[in-house]
C-alpha positions as CSV (number, residue, x, y, z in Angstrom):
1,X,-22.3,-22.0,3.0
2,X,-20.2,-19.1,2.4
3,X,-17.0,-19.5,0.3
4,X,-13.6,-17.5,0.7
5,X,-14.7,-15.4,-2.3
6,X,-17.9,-14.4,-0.3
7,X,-16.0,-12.9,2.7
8,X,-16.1,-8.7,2.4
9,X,-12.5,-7.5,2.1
10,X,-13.3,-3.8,3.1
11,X,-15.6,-2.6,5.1
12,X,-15.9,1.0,2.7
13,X,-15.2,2.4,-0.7
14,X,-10.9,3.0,-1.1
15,X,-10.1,6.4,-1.6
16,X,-6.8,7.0,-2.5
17,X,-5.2,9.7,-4.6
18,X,-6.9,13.3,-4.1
19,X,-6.3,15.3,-0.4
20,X,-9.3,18.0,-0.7
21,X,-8.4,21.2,1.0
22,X,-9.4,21.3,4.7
23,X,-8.6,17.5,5.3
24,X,-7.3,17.2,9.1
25,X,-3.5,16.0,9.5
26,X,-4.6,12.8,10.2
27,X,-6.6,12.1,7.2
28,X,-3.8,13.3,5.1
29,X,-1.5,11.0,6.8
30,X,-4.0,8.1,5.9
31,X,-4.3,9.2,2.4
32,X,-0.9,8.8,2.3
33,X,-0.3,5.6,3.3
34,X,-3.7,4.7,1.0
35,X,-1.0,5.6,-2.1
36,X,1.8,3.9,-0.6
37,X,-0.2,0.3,-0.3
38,X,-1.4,1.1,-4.0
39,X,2.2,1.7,-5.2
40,X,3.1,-1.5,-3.4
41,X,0.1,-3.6,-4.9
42,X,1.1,-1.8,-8.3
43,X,4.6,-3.4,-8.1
44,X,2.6,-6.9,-8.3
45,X,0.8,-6.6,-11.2
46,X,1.9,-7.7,-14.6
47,X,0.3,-5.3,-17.2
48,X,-1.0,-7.6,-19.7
49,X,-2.2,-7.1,-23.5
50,X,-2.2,-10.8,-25.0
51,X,-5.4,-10.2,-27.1
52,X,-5.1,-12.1,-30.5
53,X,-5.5,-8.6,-32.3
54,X,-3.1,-6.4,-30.3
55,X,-1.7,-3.8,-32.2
56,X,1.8,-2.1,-31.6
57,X,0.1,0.7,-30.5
58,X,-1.5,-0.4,-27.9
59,X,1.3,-2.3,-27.0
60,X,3.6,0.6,-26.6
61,X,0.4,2.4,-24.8
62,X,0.4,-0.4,-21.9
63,X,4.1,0.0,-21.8
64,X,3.6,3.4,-21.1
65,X,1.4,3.1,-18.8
66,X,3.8,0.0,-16.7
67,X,6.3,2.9,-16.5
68,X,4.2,5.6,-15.4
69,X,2.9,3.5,-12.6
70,X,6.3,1.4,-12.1
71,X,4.2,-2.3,-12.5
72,X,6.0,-5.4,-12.3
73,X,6.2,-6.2,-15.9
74,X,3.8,-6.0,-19.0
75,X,2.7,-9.2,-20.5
76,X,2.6,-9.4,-23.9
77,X,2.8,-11.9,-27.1
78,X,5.9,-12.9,-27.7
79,X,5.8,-11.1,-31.5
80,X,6.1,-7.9,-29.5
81,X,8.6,-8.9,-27.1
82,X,12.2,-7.4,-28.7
83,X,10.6,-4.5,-29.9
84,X,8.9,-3.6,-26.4
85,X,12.5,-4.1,-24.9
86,X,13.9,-1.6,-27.4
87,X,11.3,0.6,-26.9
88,X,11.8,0.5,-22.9
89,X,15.8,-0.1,-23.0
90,X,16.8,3.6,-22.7
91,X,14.2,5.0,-20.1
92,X,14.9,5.2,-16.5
93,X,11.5,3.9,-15.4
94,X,11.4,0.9,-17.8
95,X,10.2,-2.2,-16.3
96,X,10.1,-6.3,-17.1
97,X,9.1,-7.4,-19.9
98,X,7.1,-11.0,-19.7
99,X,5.8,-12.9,-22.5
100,X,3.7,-16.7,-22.8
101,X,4.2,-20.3,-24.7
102,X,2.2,-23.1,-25.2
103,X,-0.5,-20.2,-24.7
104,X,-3.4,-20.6,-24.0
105,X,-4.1,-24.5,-24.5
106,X,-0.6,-26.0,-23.4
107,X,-0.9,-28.9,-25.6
108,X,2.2,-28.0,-27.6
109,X,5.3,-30.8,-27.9
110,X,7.7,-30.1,-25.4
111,X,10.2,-29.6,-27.8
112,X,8.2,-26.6,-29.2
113,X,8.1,-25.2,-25.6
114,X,11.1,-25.3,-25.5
115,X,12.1,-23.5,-28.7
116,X,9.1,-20.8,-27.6
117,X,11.2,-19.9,-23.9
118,X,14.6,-19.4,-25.6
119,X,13.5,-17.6,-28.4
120,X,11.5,-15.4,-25.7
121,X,14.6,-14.8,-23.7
122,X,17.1,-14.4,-27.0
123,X,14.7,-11.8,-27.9
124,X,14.6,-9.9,-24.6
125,X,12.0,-11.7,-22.1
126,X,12.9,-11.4,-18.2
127,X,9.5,-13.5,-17.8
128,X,8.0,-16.4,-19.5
129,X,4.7,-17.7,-18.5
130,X,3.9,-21.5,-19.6
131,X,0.9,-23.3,-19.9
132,X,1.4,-27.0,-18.7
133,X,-0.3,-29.9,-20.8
134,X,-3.4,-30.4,-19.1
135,X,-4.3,-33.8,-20.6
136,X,-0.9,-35.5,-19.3
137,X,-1.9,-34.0,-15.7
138,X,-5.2,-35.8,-16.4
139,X,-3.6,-39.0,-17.7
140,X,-1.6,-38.9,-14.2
141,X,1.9,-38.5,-15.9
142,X,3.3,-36.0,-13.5
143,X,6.4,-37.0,-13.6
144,X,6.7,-35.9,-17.5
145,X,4.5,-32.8,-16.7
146,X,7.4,-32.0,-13.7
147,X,10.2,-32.8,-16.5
148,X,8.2,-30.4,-19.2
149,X,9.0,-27.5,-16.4
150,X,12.3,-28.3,-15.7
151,X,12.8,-28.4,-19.5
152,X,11.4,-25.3,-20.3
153,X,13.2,-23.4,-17.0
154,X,17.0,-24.6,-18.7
155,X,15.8,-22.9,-21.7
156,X,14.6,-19.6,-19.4
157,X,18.7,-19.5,-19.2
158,X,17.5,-18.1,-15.7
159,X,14.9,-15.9,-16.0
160,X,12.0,-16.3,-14.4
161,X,8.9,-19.3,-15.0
162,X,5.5,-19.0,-14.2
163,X,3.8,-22.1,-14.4
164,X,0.2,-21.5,-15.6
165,X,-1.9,-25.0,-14.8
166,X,-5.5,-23.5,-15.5
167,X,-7.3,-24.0,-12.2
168,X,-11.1,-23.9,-14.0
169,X,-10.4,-26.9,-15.8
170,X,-9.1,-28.9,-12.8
171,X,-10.2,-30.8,-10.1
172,X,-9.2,-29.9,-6.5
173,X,-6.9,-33.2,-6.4
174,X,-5.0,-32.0,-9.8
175,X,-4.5,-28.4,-8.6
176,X,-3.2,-30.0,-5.0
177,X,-1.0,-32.1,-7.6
178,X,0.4,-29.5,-9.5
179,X,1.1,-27.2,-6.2
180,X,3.6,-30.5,-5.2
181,X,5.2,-30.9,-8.8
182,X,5.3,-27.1,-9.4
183,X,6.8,-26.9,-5.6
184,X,9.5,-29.9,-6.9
185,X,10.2,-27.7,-9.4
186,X,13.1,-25.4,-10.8
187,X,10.0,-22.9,-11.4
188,X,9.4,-19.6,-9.5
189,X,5.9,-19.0,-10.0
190,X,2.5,-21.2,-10.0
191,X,0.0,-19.5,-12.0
192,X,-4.1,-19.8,-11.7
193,X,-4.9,-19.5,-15.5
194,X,-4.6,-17.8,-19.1
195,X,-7.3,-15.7,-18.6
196,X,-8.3,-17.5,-22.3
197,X,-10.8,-20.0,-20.5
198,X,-13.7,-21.2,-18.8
199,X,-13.2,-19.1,-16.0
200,X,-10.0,-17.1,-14.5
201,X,-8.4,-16.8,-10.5
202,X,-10.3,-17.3,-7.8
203,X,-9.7,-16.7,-4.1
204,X,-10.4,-20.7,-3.1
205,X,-8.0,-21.2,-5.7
206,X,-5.3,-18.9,-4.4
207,X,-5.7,-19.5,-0.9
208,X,-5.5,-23.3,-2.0
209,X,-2.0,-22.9,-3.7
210,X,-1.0,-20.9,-0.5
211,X,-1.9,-23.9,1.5
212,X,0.4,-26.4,-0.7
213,X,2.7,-24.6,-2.4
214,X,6.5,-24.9,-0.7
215,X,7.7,-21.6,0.8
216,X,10.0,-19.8,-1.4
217,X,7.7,-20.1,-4.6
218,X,5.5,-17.1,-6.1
219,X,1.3,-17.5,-6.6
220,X,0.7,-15.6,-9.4
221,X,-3.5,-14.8,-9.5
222,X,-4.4,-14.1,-13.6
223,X,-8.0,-13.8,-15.2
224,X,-10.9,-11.9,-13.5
225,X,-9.2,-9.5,-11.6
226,X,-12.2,-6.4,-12.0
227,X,-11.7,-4.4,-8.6
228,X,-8.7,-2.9,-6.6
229,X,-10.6,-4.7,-4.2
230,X,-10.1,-8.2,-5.7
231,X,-6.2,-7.1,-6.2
232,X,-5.9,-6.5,-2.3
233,X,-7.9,-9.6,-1.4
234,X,-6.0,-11.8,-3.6
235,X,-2.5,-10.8,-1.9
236,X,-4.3,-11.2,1.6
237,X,-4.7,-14.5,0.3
238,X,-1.0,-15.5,-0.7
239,X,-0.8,-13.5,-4.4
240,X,2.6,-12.2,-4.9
241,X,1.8,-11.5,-8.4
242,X,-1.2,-10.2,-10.5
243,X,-1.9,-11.0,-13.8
244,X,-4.9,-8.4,-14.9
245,X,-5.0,-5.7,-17.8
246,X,-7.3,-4.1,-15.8
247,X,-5.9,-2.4,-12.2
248,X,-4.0,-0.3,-14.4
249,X,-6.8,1.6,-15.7
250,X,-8.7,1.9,-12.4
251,X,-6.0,3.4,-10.8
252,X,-5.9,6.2,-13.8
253,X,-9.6,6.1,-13.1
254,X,-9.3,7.4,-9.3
255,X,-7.0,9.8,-10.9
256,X,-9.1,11.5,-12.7
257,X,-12.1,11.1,-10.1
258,X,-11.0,11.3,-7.0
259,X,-12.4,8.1,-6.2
């Protein structure tokens, strides 16, 4: 039996950036609106770096490349996060800057948590992505896991929370659970996963949380995202955000190509 993720999402290879001479009026005019949907998918995506070894270098390279193609944010660790604001403070094009706590295992006190998001924010993060404590969603304490997010949102000082609840290590009942806590929530975003784990997004998952989540909260798709393709078909399926390090560097990649 076929799953979600097994369903084609185009019927032919995207092409997007390049008009060759002696394309007809109308193929132009498609090509066109080809770059438009990319500059709109574009505006989803976090760029993420959050590699244990990340240098400033290719910290400030990724921010470069968020302003260049005008992404949502760029995810980074939360050393980096005042010195990637000053770097971005002063240019037109600068964009969000998110960063992560209680990354990737979420089994931090919540007082630490705490600490983590204002420090983040006093330093210059418009994001924070948390990572809830599994094990109390396994105990069935969802009421603490519920008051760990409203915690950590007062300390956001209202910026935005993505709630990451790491979809490959839960059961179908625990992700429904944490769509209705994360839904009760002061949070704006759920999040699939850390990217850091057994496995990342997937589109059951996502088209799960679009199924339970309240209106009026993001789905934020992070870990496995390897095709513009995947990018496309996880917004189909309810994505308003995309956690990947990699749709960046396809999209320079038709650049170059063509293709």
């Amino acid at each position: 039996m076929k799953t979600i993720a097994d369903a084609p999402m185009w019927s032919g290879k995207r092409r997007f950036l390049r008009a060759p001479a002696g394309l007809t009026v109308l193929q132009k005019n498609m090509q066109e609106e080809k770059k438009m949907e990319l500059s709109q998918m574009l505006a989803m995506v976090d760029h993420t770096l959050l590699k244990p070894e990340s240098t400033w270098a290719q910290i400030k390279a990724i921010c470069d490349d968020a302003m260049k193609y005008h992404t949502a944010t760029v995810c980074i660790p939360a050393c980096y996060v005042a010195r990637c604001k000053a770097y971005m403070q002063d240019r037109a094009d600068k964009v969000g800057v998110c960063t992560v706590i209680g990354f990737p295992t979420g089994y931090s006190t919540t007082e630490t948590k705490v600490f983590e998001a204002a420090d983040a924010v006093k330093n210059g993060a418009d994001e924070v992505d948390m990572v809830i404590n599994i094990g109390m969603l396994k105990d069935g304490r969802d009421d603490e896991v519920l008051a760990e997010i409203n915690a950590i949102k007062a300390a956001c000082a209202g910026h935005t929370l993505k709630v990451i609840i790491e979809t490959c290590l839960l059961s179908e009942d625990e992700k429904i659970r944490m769509c209705d806590i994360v839904s009760k929530s002061d949070a704006d975003f759920i999040k699939t996963s850390t990217g850091f784990s057994t496995a990342g997004a997937t589109f059951d998952d996502v088209a799960l949380m679009k199924a339970h989540m309240k209106p009026g909260k993001g789905i934020k798709a992070a870990g496995g995202i390897a095709s513009l393709d995947d990018a496309y078909r996880f917004i189909e399926l309810g994505a308003t955000r995309l956690g990947t390090s990699r749709i960046v560097k396809l999209v320079k990649n038709e650049e170059a190509t063509g293709y």
